[in-house]
C-alpha positions, 0 to 999 in steps of 0.5 A: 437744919437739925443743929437749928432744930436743936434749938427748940425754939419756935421764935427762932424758927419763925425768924428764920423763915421769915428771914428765908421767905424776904430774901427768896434763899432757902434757911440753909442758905441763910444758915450758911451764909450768916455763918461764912459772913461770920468767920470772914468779918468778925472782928477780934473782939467778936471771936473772943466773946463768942469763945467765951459764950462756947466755954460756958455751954455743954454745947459749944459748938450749939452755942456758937451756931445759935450765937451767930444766927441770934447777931445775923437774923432780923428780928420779926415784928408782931403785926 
């Protein structure tokens, strides 16, 4: 959880708790997850845009991490 933290964006901490809180699993286990679901599913064109996304940061490996989670948590409506 502290590469999530590294984000420093509360939004995207609301998002995943609330993602956590719908499905009853832990955000780690939604991190996790999202992150396997990744690397089994992309296709060719995803791992090329995400490298791209990496070579552009001074922090690949956090842009990645945020890329990745930003494609596979819903959005949170306003109510």
């Amino acid at each position: 959880m502290a590469i999530v933290a590294a984000f420093d964006d509360p939004a995207f901490l609301g998002r995943l708790a609330a993602a956590a809180d719908q499905s009853g699993r832990s955000p780690t286990d939604i991190v996790g997850s999202a992150v396997r679901n990744f690397i089994d599913t992309a296709s060719d064109d995803l791992w090329t845009q995400l490298i791209g996304l990496m070579n552009r940061s001074q922090d690949p490996g956090l842009a990645a991490m945020r890329a990745i989670l930003e494609k596979a948590l819903p959005a949170v409506s306003e109510t």
